[in-house]
N, C-alpha and C positions, 0 to 999 in steps of 0.2 A: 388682869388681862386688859390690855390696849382696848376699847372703843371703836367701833366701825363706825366711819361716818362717809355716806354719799352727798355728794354734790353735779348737781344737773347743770347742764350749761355750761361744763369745767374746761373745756378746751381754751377759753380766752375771757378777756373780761374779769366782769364780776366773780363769773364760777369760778375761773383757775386763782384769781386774788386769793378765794375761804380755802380751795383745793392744796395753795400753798401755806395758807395760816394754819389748817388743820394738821398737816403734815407735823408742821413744829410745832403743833400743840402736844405732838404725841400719838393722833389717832392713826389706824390704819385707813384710805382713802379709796373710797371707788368712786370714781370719775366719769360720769355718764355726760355724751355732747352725740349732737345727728353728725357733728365732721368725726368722720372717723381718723384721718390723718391729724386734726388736732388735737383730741383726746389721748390718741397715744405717744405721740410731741410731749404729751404735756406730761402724763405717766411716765413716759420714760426721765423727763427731767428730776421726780420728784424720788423715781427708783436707783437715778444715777447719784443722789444726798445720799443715800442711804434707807430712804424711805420706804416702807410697805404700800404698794399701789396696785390698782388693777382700772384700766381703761375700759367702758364699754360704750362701744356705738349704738346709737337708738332714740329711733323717734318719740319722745314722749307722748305724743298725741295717740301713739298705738297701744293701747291698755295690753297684748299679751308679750309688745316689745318692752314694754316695761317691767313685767311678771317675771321676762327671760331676763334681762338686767340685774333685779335683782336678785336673782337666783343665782347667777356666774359672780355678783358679787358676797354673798352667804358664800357659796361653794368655798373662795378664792379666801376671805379674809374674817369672813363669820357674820352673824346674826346684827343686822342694822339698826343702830340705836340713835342714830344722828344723823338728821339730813336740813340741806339747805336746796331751796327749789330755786335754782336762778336761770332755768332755759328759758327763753324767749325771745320774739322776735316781734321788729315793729314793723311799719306800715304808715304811711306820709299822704292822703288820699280824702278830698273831699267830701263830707258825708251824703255829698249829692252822685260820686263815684264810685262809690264804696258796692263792691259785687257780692251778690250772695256768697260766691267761695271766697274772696277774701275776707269779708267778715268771717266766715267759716271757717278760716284755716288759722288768720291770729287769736282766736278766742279758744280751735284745738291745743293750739300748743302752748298759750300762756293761761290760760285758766284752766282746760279739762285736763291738759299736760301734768298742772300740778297736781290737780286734785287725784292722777294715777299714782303720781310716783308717793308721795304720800297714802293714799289707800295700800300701798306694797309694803311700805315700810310698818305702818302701825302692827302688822300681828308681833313682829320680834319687839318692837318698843311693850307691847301689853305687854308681853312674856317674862319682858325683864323686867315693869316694874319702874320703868325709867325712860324715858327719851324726849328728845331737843327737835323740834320741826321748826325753822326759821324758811319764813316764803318772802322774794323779792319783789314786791309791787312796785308803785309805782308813787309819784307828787303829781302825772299825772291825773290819776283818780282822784288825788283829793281836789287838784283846783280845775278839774278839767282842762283838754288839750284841742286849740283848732286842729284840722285835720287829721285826728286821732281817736276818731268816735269809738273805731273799734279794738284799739289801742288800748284808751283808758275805759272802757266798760270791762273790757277783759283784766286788768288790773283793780277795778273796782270790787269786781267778784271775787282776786285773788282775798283782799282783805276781809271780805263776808266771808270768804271762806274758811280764814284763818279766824276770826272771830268764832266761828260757830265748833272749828273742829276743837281750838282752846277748852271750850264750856263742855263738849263732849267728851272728851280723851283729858280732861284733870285728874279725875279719880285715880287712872293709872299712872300716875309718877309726868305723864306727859306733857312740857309744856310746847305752845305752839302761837310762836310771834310773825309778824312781820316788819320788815324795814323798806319804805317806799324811798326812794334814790329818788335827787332830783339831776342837777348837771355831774354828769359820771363820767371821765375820760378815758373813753374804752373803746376799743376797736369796731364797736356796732355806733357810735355814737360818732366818730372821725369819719365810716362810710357813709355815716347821711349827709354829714359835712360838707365831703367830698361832692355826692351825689346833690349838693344843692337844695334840699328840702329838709334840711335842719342850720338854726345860725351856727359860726364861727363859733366853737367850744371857746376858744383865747377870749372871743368877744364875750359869751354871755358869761365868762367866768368873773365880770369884771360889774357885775349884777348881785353877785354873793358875797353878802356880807365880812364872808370869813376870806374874801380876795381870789378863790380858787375854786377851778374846780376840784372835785373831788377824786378820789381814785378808787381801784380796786380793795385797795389795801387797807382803806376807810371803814369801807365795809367788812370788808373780814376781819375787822380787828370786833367790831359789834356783834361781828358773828359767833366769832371765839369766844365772847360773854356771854352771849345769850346761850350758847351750848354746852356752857360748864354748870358745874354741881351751884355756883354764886351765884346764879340766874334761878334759883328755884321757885322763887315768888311772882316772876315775873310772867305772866301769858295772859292772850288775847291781844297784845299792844300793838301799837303801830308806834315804833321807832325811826324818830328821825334821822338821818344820818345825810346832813343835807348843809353843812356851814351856815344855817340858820336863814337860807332861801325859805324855808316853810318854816312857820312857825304855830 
């Protein structure tokens, strides 16, 4: 029996890169993003290959919209044994700027966001005996980001948290990584661009050692290792996947 594997954030970017590597990996795909017209854009692409999908809209940051997510995804393709957490959203703002709700609102949906959608999935991964939690943080976190206090603390926490859930959830077959992304050329990363409050992607690609920036498809290809049965020794880690900007 095919593998369930959900990915958050899949409507574009990072998400939909693993959304389409897991596809060809074989697994069945539920595709959780807040655009609801992107997510199912994206399902319907992955249903027109031939691929088994189900799209659901929902804000991670709402612990019972997540609860109903994956339930319509069990319902639709079965018991979830594989998930990658890549919703999130940045924020470009002075730390002398920085408002209670926006601190508030990127630390709901990139840190407590993850920590729901993973508390959803662990009871079917105990059950099986088995399961892959890969979380996407940040290079912000590790070398720190001006204007992104709430940014990278919220990614800081993603990797304590991936650390901690690793040492807890081993016993059950469970491993649980993360990969901090540093220059990624993706449609949230070209809108700050745009908007002025992040350099030229072309410019800073030219800063990485490996000459580029990096893509989607970088990462899902890290993703589809770390969530196969050849990955089984590996948890707790933090994975670079960065053309050797971090080292």
């Amino acid at each position: 029996m095919s593998r369930v594997a959900v990915v958050t954030g899949a409507a574009s970017g990072i998400g939909l890169g693993v959304a389409r590597q897991f596809a060809r990996d074989g697994y069945l795909v539920g595709l959780l993003d807040w655009d609801a017209e992107g997510v199912q854009k994206a399902t319907g692409e992955l249903q027109q290959k031939g691929h088994s999908a189900v799209g659901v809209q929902v804000d991670v940051s709402d612990s019972q919209a997540v609860a109903r997510a994956f339930d319509q995804v069990r319902s639709e393709l079965g018991p979830v044994t594989i998930l990658v957490t890549s919703a999130g959203i940045d924020s470009f703002d002075s730390a002398l700027d920085i408002t209670p709700e926006k601190w508030e609102r990127v630390l709901a949906v990139n840190l407590t966001g993850t920590f729901f959608c993973i508390q959803a999935a662990l009871p079917d991964m105990i059950a099986a005996g088995w399961g892959r939690v890969v979380t996407i943080s940040s290079s912000a976190a590790q070398s720190g980001s001006p204007r992104m206090a709430h940014y990278a603390a919220s990614k800081g926490g993603v990797i304590s948290l991936t650390k901690t859930l690793a040492r807890e959830f081993a016993a059950h077959g469970i491993t649980v990584n993360t990969i901090p992304p540093s220059l990624v050329d993706t449609p949230m990363a070209r809108k700050a661009e745009a908007a002025g409050v992040f350099p030229p992607v072309d410019t800073m690609a030219k800063s990485v050692p490996l000459g580029r920036a990096g893509t989607p498809e970088d990462l899902a290809s890290a993703c589809s290792f770390l969530c196969s049965d050849g990955a089984s020794y590996i948890t707790g880690q933090l994975i670079g996947v960065n053309g050797g900007f971090y080292v």
